[in-house]
C-alpha positions, -999 to 999 in steps of 0.1 A, spaced: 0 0 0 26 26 9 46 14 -23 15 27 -44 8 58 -27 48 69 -34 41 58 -69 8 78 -74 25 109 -56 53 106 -80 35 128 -110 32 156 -84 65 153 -67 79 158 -103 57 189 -111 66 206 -75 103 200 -85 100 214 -117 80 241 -110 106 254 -81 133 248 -108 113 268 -134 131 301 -118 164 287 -123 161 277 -157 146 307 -169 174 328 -151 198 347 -182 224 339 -159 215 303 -156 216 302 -192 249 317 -199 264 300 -177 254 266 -190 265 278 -226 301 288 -213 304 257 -192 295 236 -226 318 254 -248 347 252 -224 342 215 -218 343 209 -257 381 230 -261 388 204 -232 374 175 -245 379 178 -278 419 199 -274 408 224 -296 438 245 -274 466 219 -289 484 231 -316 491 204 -343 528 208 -356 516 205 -388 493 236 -383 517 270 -400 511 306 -378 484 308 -403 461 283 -392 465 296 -354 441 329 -362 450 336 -401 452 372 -402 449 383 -368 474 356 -356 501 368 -383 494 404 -371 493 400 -337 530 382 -339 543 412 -358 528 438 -331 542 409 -303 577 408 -319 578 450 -323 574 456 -361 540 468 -354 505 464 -374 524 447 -406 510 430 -435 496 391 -426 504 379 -464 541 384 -464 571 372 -446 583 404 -438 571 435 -421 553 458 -443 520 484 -428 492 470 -432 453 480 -427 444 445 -447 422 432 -409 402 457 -385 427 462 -358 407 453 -321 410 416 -323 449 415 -334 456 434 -304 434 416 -281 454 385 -295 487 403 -291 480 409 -257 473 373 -248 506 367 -266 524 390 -245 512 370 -216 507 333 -225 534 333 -256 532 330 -291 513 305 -312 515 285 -281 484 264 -262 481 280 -235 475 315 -261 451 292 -278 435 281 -249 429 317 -234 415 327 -274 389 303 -270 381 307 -241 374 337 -248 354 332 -281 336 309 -256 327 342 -238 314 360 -262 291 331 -276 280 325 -239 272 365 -233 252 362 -272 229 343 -249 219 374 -228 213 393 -253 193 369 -272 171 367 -243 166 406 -242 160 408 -281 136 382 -282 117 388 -248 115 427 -260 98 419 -287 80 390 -291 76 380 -247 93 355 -220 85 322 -241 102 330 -271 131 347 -252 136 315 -232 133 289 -262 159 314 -283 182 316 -255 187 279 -247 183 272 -283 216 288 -289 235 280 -255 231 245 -272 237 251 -305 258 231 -321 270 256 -352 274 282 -325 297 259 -300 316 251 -333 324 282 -340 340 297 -311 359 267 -294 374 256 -332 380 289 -348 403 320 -329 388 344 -351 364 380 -347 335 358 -358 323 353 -320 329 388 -308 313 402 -339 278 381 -333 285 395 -298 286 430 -310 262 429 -336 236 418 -310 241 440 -288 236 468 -310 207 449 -321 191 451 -286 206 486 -279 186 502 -312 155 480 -297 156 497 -261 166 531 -274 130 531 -294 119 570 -288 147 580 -268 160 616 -267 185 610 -243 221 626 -254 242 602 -232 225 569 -253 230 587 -284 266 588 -278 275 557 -263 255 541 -294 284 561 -313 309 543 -291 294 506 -295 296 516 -336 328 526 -335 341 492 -319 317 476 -344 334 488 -369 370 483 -356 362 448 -353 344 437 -383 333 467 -402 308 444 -428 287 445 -396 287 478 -400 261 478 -427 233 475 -399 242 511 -387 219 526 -416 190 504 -405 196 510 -365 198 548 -371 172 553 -395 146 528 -375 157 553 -342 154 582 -362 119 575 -375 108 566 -343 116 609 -332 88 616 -362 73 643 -366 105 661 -346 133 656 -374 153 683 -363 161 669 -324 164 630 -345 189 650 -366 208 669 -336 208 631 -323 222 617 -349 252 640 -349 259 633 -317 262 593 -323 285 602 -353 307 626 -332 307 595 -310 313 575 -344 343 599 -354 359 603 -319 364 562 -312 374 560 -350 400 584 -346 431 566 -333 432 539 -363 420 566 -387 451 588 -378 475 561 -376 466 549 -407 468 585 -423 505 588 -405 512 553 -419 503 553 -454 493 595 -465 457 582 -469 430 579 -445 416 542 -446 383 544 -422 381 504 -417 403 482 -435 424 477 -471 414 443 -481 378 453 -503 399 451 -536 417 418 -529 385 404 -518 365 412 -547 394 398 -572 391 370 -552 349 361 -563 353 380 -592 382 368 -620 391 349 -646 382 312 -648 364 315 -617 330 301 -607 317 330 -576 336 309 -551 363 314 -529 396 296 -545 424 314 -526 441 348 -532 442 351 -572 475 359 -587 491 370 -554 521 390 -562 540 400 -531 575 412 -541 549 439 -559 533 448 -524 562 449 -511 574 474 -538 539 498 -540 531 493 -513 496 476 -498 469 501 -503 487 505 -541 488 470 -545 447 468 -528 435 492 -558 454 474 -587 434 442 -572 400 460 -576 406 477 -608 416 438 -620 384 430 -603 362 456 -616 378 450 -647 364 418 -650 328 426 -638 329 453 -667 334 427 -691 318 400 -680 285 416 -666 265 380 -672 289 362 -656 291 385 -623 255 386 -624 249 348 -621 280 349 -594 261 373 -576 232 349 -581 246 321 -567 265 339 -536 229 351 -527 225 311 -527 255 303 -511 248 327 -482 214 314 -472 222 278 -480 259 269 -471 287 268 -499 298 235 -518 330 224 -499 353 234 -523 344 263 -516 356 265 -480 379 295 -471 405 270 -462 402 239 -480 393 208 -456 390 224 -425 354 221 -426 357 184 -425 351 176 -388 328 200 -383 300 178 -363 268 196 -379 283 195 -412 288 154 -407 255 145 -426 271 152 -463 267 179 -487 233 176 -494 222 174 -461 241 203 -448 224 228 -478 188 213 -464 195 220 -429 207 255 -438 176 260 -463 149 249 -441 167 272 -412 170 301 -441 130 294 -447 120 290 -409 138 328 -403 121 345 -431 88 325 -425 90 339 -388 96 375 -404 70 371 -419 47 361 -395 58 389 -373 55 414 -395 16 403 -398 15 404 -364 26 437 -364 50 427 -338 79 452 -325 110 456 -346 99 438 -377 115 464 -400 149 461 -378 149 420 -386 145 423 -422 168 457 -428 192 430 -409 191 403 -438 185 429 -462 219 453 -453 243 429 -440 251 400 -469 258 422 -497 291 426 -492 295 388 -494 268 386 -523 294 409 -548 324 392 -531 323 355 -517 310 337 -488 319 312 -464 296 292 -436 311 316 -408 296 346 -427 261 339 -417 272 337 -380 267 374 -369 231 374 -380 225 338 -367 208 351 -335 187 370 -352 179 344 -375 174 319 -346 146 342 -324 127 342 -353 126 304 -362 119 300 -323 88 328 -326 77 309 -355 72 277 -336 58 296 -306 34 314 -328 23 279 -343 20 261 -306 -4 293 -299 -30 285 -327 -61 261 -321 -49 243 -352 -25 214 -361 9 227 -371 9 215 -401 -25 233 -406 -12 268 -391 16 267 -416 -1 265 -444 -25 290 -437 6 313 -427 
């Protein structure tokens, strides 16, 4: 008798112990916490810190690695695509020196630097967490902030990403959502002091990864519509997030002016990257750097070198204006659906990647169905008339061109992916919602 009266008490004993869980699980903290303690036990588990003898400098951070040795060994911001020191504005210069710095303290090219990089990549994906919670609970409520949040603390893509990879790509989904969620909260605000430190966050947006920087138009116009019918206090407003803008650009701008007699705003690399999607026997896909010449860098100099590549490459898109057309084409494909593998920045390193395992074809549905399920959600939202619709879709509208006229890679996609993700996530909420089957709500939707 008393066996059966634990077992029927059972049901309600569970319910109690979930229900006084309920506040830990749908803490932010809880959440981020989970996602760093996951990402750090996969660099542990998996030695993603160990680096393979047969790996070159390159393959320890590409770019920012080779420029963070050349700050760490005292020739300064130099050129990452030549064996000897030459000024260089080819990457955007706040993750080489946050790599330098971990050099200076834990060595070079060593695992203990690695380990300290990815840990810190592991950070950044962790804290995308929070911010996915306060995007998604802002605008569409406490369900679909929840379901987006965990969603991407267990994410496989976004585990991969920043415990293989030392690279800007987990800072700059960081970044980009943050600004995402700042432009979301700042919705009417005449406040000089948010104006300005919107300036600031741009500023470091831009000094990391300046193709995020294509969502500033969106965020500033969305803000600045929001002021209507008082244009003239959105304008004064506006000025003071560029004087923001102008004063954290400032140290790399003049730098680069006392370096090279030009002001470069960002980075040098737009010409060699457009040669590189854009030439001669090509197909739209990245193949490597395209008749690299560097004794002639070395001789012009970069930014002289940088405009040769982008008249060659604007050279070819003149003559060939079919052919760049169907590139562009099939880029816009590419960036929504995953590119074929030889089209890989670095050929084979996507092979392990445990998402990717399921073979080509598999990988290009998961990313289509994912692509669908975002714009689907977008949609639905929009109908809804639910808050910051215009913000989601000048988002996917802004931010890929620069790899639809160049070329793309999987890790492109990653800086929108939490945007991408709250909406797949409000799209199933928004089907659970409705008296109807799934299936049923779909099509209808």
């Amino acid at each position: 008798m008393a066996v059966v009266e634990r077992v029927s008490a059972t049901p309600e004993a569970t319910r109690a112990g979930l229900k006084r869980l309920y506040p830990t699980l749908s803490s932010p903290g809880t959440i981020v916490l989970i996602a760093l303690v996951l990402r750090l036990g996969t660099i542990i588990e998996y030695r993603t810190f160990q680096v393979a003898p047969s790996h070159t400098q390159w393959l320890f951070a590409f770019e920012s690695g080779i420029v963070a040795g050349w700050i760490v060994s005292g020739h300064g911001f130099s050129s990452p695509y030549l064996g000897t020191p030459l000024p260089s504005a080819y990457v955007a210069p706040i993750y080489p020196l946050l790599l330098a710095g971990i050099f200076k303290v834990f060595g070079m090219y060593t695992n203990a630097s690695a380990f300290v990089a990815l840990a810190l990549n592991s950070l950044f994906s962790a804290l995308t967490c929070l911010m996915i919670f306060k995007i998604a609970k802002r605008c569409f409520g406490q369900a679909v902030a929840l379901g987006a949040a965990w969603t991407w603390a267990l994410f496989p893509v976004a585990i991969y990403w920043s415990t293989h990879f030392i690279h800007y790509t987990s800072l700059s989904t960081l970044l980009l959502s943050l600004v995402f969620w700042l432009t979301l909260r700042m919705e009417g605000s005449t406040r000089r002091w948010d104006w300005f430190a919107l300036g600031l966050v741009w500023a470091v947006i831009f000094l990391t990864n300046p193709a995020v920087g294509s969502f500033m138009v969106v965020s500033a116009g969305w803000l600045a519509y929001g002021l209507r019918p008082h244009y003239r206090k959105a304008a004064s407003l506006l000025c003071v997030s560029a004087v923001a803008l102008a004063l954290g650009l400032a140290p790399w701008v003049v730098r680069n002016y006392r370096v090279f007699g030009k002001i470069v705003l960002f980075r040098s690399d737009f010409g060699e990257e457009l040669l590189d999607g854009n030439h001669e026997g090509g197909n739209g896909l990245y193949v490597g750097p395209v008749h690299w010449n560097g004794e002639r860098m070395v001789r012009i100099g970069e930014l002289n070198y940088m405009a040769e590549r982008r008249g060659e490459a604007m050279q070819f898109i003149r003559r060939h204006p079919k052919l760049f057309a169907i590139f562009t084409l099939k880029r816009i494909g590419f960036f929504w659906c995953d590119v074929p593998e030889q089209g890989g920045l670095i050929p084979g390193y996507n092979h392990d990647i445990p998402h990717l395992s399921l073979g080509m074809n598999a990988r290009h549905g998961l990313y289509f169905v994912f692509a669908v399920a975002t714009f689907w959600g977008l949609w639905v939202a929009y109908r809804h008339k639910e808050k910051g619709t215009f913000l989601f879709g000048g988002l996917f509208l802004t931010y890929p061109l620069v790899y639809y006229i160049t070329h793309c890679s999987p890790r492109y996609q990653q800086p929108i992916l939490p945007e991408m993700l709250v909406l797949a996530v409000y799209l199933l909420w928004r089907a659970s919602r409705e008296p109807s089957t799934l299936a049923t709500w779909l099509w209808k939707h």
